[in-house]
C-alpha positions as a Markdown table, in Angstrom:
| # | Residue | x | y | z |
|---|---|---|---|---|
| 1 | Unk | -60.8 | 130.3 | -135.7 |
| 2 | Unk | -57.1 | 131.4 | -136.8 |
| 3 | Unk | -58.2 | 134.4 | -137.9 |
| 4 | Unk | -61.0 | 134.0 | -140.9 |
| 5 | Unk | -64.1 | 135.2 | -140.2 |
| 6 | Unk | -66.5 | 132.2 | -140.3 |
| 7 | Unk | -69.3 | 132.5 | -143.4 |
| 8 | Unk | -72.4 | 132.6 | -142.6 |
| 9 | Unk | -74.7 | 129.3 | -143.4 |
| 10 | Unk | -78.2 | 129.6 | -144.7 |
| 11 | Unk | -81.8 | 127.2 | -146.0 |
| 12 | Unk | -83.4 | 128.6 | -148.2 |
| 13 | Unk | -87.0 | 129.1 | -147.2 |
| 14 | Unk | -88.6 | 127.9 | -151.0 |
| 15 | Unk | -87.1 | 125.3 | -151.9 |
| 16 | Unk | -84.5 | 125.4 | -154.6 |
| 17 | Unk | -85.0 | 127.7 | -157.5 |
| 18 | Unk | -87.3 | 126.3 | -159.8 |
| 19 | Unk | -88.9 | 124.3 | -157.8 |
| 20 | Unk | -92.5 | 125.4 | -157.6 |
| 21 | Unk | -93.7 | 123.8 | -155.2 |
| 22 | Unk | -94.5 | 125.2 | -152.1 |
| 23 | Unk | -93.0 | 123.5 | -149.1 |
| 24 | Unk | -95.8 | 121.3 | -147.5 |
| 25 | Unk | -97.0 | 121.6 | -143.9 |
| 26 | Unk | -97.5 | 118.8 | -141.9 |
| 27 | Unk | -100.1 | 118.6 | -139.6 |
| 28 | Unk | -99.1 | 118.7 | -135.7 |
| 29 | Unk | -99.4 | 115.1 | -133.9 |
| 30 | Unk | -101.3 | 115.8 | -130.7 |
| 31 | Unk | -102.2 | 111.8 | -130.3 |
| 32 | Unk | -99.4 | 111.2 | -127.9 |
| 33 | Unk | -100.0 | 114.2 | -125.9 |
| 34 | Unk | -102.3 | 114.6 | -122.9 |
| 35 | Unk | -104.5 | 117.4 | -121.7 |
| 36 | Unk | -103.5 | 118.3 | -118.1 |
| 37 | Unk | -104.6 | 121.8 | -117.5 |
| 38 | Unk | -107.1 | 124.6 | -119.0 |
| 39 | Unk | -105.9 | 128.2 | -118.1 |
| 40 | Unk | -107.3 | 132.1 | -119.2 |
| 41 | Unk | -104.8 | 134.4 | -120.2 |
| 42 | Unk | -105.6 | 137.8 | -119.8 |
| 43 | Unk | -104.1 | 141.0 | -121.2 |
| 44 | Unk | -104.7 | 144.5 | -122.1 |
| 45 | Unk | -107.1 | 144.5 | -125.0 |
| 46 | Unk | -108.0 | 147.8 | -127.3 |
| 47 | Unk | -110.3 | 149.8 | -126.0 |
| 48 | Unk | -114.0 | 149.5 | -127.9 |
| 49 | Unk | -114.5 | 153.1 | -129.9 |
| 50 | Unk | -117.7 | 154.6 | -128.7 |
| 51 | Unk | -119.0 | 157.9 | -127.8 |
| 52 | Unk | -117.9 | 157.8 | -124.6 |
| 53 | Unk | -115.1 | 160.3 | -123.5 |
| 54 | Unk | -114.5 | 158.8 | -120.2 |
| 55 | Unk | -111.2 | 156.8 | -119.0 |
| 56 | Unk | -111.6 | 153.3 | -119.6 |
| 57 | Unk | -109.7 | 149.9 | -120.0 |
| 58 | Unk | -110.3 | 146.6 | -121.9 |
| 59 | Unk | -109.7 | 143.2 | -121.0 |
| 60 | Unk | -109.3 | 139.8 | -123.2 |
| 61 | Unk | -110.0 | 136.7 | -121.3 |
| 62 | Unk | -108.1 | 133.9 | -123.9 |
| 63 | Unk | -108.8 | 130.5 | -122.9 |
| 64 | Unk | -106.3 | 127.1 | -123.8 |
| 65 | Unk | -106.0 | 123.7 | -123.0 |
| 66 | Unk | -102.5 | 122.6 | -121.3 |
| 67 | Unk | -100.9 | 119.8 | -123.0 |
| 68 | Unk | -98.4 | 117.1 | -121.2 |
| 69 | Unk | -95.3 | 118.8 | -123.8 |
| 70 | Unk | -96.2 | 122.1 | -121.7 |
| 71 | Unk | -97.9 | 123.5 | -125.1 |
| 72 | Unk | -100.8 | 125.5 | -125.5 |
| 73 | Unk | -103.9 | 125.2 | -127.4 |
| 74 | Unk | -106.1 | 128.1 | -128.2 |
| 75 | Unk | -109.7 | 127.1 | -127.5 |
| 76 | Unk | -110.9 | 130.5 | -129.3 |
| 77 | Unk | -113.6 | 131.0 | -126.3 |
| 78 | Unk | -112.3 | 134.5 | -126.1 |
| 79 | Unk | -114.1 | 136.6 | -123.3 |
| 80 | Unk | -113.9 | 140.2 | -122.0 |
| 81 | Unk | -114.7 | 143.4 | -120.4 |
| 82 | Unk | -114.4 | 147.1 | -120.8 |
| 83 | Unk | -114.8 | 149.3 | -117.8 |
| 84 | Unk | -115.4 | 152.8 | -117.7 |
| 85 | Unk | -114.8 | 155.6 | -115.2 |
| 86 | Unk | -117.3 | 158.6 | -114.9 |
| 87 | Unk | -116.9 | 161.8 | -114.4 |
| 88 | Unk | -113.2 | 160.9 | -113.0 |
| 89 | Unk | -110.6 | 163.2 | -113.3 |
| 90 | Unk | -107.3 | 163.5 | -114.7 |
| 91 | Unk | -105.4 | 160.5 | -112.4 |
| 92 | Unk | -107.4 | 157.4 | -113.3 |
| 93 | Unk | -106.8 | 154.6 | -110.7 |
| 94 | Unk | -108.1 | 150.6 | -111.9 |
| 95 | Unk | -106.8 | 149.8 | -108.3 |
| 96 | Unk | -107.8 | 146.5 | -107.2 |
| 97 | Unk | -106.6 | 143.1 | -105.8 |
| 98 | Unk | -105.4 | 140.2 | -107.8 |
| 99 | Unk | -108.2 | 138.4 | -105.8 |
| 100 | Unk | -110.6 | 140.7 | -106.9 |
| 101 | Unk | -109.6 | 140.5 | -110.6 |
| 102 | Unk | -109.2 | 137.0 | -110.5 |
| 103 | Unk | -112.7 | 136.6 | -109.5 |
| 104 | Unk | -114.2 | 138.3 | -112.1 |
| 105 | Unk | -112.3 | 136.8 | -114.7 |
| 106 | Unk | -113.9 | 133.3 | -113.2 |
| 107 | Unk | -117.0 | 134.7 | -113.2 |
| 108 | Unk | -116.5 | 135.8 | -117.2 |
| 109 | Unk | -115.4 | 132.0 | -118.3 |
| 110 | Unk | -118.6 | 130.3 | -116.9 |
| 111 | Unk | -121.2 | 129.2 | -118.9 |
| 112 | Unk | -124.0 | 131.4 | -120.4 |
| 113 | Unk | -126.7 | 128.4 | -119.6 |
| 114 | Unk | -129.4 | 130.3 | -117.5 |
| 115 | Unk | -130.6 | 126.9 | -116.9 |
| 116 | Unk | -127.7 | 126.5 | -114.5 |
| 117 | Unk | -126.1 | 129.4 | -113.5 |
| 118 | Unk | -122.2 | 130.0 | -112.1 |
| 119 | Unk | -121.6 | 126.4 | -113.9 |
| 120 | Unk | -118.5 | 126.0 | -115.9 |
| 121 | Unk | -119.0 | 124.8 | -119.4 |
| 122 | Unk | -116.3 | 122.0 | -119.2 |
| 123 | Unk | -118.3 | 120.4 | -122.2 |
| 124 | Unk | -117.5 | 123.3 | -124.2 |
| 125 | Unk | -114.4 | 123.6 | -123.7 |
| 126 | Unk | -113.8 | 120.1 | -124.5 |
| 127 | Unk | -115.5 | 120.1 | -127.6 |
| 128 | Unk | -113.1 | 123.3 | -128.8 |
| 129 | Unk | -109.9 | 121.3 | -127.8 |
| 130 | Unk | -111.3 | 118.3 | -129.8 |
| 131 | Unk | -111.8 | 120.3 | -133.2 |
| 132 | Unk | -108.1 | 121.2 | -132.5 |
| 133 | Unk | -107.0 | 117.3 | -132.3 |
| 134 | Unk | -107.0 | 117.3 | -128.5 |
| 135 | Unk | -108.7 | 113.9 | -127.2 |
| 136 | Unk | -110.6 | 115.3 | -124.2 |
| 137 | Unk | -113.9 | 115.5 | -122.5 |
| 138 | Unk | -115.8 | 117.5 | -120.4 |
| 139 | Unk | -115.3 | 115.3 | -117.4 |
| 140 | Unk | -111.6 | 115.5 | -117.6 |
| 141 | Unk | -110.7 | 119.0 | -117.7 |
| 142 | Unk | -113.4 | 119.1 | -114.5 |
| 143 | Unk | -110.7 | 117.6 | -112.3 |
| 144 | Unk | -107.2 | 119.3 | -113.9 |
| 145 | Unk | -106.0 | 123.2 | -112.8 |
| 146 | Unk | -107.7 | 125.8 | -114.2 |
| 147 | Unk | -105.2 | 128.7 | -113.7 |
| 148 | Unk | -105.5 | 132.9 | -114.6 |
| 149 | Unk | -102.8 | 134.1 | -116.1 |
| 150 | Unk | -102.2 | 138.0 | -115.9 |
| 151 | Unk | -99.7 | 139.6 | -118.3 |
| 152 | Unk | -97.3 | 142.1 | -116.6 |
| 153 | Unk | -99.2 | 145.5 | -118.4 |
| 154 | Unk | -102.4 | 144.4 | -116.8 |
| 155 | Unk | -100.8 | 144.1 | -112.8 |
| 156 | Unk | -99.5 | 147.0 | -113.4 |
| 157 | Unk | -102.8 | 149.0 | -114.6 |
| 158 | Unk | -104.8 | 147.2 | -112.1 |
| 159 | Unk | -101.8 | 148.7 | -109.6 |
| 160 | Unk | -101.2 | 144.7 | -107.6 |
């Protein structure tokens, strides 16, 4: 510019004044979009309060559905774990490997059937994306990626 400094521009977020209508939201169009991945992503949760004094660290397990625009859906299957060290002194070490972890967390995300134990509940995970507008079944999310994600804080408690 020669010299002016240039104005700032703005949008009002209500409307104009006077309006009194809120501004509508339209819904999200998932028909043209495609599942093609489920994935956990797991982070450092808040430790439960209980009476225990020990050291101990909580994990949430948040599963989504991958869609073809690279979005996420939340399937609000939330899993977790707490663990607790006792009688440990003052330097706490989670120490263990990403396979270890990562095992676990697969462990955690399988069904709760006792019929069939160590099965992954594809169905369910389905039916969640479906109330969310995703077209999917059970059968397809079997054969697409199922990947872990781990958030930086939690590699670096669990010392990778």
């Amino acid at each position: 510019m020669t010299g002016e400094r240039e104005r700032s521009r703005y949008a009002p977020l209500h409307g104009s004044p006077g309006d009194g209508e809120p501004p509508q939201r339209l819904p999200f169009d998932l028909s043209g979009l495609r599942a093609i991945g489920t994935l956990a992503i797991c982070d450092v949760d808040e430790t439960p309060t209980t009476a225990n004094v020990g050291p101990s660290i909580s994990v949430n397990i948040t599963q989504y559905v991958r869609l073809s625009d690279e979005s996420l859906i939340r399937l609000d299957m939330d899993r977790g774990f707490t663990e607790v060290r006792n009688g440990a002194g003052e330097d706490v070490s989670w120490k263990r490997t990403a396979d270890d972890l990562i095992a676990e967390i697969l462990d955690l995300v399988q069904g709760d059937d006792r019929h069939n134990p160590g099965s992954h509940p594809w169905e369910d995970l389905a039916e969640a994306a479906r109330r969310r507008g995703v077209d999917v079944d059970g059968a397809t999310l079997r054969e697409l990626p199922y990947r872990v994600l781990l958030t930086d804080e939690l590699t670096v408690l669990f010392e990778f």
